[in-house]
C-alpha positions as a Markdown table, in Angstrom:
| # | Residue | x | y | z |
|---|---|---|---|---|
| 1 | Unk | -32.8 | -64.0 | -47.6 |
| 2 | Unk | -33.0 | -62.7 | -51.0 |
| 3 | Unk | -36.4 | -63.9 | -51.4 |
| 4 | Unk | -37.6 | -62.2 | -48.6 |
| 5 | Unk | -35.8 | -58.9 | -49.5 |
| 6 | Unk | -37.2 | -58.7 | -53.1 |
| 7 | Unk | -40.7 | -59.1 | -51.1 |
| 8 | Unk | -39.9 | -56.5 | -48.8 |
| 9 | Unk | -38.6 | -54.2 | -51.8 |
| 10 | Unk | -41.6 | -55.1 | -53.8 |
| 11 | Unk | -39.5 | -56.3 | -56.9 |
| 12 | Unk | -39.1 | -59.4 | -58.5 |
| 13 | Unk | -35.5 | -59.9 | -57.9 |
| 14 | Unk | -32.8 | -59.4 | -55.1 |
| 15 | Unk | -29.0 | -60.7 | -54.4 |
| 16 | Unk | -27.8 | -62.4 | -51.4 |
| 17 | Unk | -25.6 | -60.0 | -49.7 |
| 18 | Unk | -24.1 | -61.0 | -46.5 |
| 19 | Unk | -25.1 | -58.1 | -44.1 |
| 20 | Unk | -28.6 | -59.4 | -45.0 |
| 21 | Unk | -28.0 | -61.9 | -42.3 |
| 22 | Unk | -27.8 | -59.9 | -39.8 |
| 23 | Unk | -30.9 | -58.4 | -40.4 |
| 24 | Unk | -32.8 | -61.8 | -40.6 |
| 25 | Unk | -31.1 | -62.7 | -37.3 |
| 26 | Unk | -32.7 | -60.3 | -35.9 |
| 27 | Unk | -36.1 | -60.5 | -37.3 |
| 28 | Unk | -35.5 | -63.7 | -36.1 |
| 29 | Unk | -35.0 | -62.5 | -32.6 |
| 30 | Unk | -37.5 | -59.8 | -32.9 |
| 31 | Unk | -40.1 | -61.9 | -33.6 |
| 32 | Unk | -39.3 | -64.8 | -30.9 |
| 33 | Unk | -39.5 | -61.8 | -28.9 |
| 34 | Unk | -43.0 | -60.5 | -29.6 |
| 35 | Unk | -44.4 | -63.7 | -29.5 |
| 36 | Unk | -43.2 | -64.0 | -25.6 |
| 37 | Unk | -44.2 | -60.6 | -25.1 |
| 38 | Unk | -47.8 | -61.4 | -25.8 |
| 39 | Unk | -47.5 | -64.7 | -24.0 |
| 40 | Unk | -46.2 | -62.2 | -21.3 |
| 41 | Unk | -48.3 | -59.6 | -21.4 |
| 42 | Unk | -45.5 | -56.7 | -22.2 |
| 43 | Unk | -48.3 | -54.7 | -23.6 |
| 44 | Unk | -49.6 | -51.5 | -22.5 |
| 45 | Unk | -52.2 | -49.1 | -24.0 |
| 46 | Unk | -51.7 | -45.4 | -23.4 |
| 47 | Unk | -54.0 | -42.9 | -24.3 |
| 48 | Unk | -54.7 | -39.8 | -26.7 |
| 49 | Unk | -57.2 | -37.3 | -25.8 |
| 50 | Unk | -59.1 | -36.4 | -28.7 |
| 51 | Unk | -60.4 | -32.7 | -28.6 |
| 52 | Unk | -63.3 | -31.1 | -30.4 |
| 53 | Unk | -61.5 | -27.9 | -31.7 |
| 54 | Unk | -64.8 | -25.9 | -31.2 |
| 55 | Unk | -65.4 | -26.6 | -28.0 |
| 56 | Unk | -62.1 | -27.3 | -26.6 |
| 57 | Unk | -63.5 | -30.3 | -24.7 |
| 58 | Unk | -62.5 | -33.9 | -24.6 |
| 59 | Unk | -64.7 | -35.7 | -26.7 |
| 60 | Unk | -62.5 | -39.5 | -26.2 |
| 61 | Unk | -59.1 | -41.0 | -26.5 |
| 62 | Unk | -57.4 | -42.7 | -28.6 |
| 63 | Unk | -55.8 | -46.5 | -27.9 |
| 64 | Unk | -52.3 | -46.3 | -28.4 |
| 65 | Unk | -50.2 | -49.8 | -27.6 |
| 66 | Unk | -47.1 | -49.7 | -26.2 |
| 67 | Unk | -44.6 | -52.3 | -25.7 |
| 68 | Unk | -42.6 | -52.7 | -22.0 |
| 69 | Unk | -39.6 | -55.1 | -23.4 |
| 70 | Unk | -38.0 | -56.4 | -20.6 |
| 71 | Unk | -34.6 | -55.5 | -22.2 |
| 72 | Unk | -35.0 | -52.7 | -24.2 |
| 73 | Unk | -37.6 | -51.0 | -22.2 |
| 74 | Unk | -40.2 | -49.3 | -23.8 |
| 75 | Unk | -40.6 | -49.8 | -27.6 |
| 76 | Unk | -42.9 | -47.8 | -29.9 |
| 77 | Unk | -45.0 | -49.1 | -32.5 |
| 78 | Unk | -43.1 | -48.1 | -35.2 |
| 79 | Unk | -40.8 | -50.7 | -34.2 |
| 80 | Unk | -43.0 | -53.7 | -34.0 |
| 81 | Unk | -46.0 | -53.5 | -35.5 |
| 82 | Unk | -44.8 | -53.5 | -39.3 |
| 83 | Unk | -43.3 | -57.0 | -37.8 |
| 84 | Unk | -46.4 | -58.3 | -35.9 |
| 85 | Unk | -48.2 | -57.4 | -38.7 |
| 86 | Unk | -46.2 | -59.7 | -41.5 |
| 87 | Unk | -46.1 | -62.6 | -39.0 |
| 88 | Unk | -50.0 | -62.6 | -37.8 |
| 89 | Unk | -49.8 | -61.5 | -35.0 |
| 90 | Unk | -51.0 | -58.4 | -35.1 |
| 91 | Unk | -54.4 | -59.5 | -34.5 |
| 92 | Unk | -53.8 | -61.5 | -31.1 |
| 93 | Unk | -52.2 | -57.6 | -30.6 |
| 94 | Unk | -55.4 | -55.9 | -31.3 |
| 95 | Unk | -57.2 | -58.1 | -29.2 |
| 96 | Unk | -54.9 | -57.7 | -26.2 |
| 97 | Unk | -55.3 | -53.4 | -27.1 |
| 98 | Unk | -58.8 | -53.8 | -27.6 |
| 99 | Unk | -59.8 | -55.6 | -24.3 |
| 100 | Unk | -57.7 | -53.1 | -22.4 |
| 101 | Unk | -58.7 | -50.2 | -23.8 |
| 102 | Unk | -62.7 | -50.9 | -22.9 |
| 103 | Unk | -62.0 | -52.5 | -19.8 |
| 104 | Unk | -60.2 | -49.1 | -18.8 |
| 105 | Unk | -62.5 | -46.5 | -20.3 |
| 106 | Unk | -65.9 | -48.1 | -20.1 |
| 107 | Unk | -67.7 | -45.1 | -18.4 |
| 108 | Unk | -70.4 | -45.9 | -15.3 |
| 109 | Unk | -73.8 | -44.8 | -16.4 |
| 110 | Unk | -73.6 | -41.7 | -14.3 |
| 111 | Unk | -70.4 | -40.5 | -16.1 |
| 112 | Unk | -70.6 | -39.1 | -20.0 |
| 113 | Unk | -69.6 | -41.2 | -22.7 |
| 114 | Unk | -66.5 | -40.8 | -24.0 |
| 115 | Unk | -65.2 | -42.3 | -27.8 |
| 116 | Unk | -63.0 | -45.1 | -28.0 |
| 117 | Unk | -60.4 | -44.9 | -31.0 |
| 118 | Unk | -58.3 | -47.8 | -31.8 |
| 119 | Unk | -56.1 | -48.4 | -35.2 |
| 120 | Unk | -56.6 | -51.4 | -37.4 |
| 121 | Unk | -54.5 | -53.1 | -39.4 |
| 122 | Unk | -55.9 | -54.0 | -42.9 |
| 123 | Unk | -55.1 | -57.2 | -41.7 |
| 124 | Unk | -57.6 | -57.2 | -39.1 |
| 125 | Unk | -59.8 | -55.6 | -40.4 |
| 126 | Unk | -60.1 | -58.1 | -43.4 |
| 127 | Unk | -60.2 | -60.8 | -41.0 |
| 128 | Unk | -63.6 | -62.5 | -40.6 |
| 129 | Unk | -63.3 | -63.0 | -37.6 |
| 130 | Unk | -63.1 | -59.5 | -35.9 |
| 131 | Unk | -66.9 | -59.2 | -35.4 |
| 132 | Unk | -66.8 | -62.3 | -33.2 |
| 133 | Unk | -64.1 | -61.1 | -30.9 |
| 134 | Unk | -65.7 | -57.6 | -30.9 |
| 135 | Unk | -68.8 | -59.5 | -29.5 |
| 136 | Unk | -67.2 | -61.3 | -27.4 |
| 137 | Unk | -65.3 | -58.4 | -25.9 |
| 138 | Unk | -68.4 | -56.2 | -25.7 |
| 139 | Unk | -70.3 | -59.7 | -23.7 |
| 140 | Unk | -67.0 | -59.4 | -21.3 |
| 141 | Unk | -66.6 | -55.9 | -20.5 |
| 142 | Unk | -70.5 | -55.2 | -20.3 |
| 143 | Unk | -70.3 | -52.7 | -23.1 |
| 144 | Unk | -74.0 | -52.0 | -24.6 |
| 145 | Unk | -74.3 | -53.0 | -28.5 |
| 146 | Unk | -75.0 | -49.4 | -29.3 |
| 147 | Unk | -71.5 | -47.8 | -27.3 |
């Protein structure tokens, strides 16, 4: 425990202190937790308009992903991502936001385009395999190469 609080501090050096184990118990939990919640599809995306001040018009949305615990009901990011970030799976995350969020706002051709925001992690971002599941995801939903 005192190895993964120096890490978390960012210092070389920690002490065991026994309400530290608390804390890990419920990391613990937390991620047991997030890891069913993906097998389980807890996930939600909500949605941001983003407006063009000028104009005042909606220009797109942003991808926001919620979490619909069973327990605790609804749980925002802040809460878990930090977490699904430091275990890997933030990126299983992202894929489950990033499906969603095309499958719901991919436009027909009649309608005008709209941007599609989504946050990514450094994590994912480094990963090398984001283009692959971007293709793959653009081959799925039907999205055109150049949306």
């Amino acid at each position: 425990m005192a190895l993964y609080a120096a890490k978390s501090a960012g210092v070389g050096i920690a002490v065991y202190a026994p309400d530290r184990e608390h804390h890990a118990h419920r990391r613990l939990s937390l991620v047991a937790e997030l890891q069913q919640g993906l097998s389980e599809n807890q996930f939600c995306v909500e949605y941001q308009p983003i407006v063009h001040l000028a104009t005042r018009l909606v220009t797109g949305v942003e991808a926001l992903v919620r979490w619909q615990h069973p327990q605790q009901g609804r749980v925002m990011p802040a809460d878990f991502i930090h977490l699904a970030e430091q275990t890997g799976l933030i990126n299983p995350l992202t894929t489950i936001v990033l499906e969603t969020a095309i499958r719901e706002w991919s436009p027909p051709p009649t309608v005008p385009p709209l941007t599609l925001a989504d946050n990514l992690s450094l994590r994912t971002l480094t990963d090398p395999g984001l283009p692959r599941v971007l293709d793959a995801l653009r081959g799925v939903c039907g999205v055109r190469p150049e949306s």
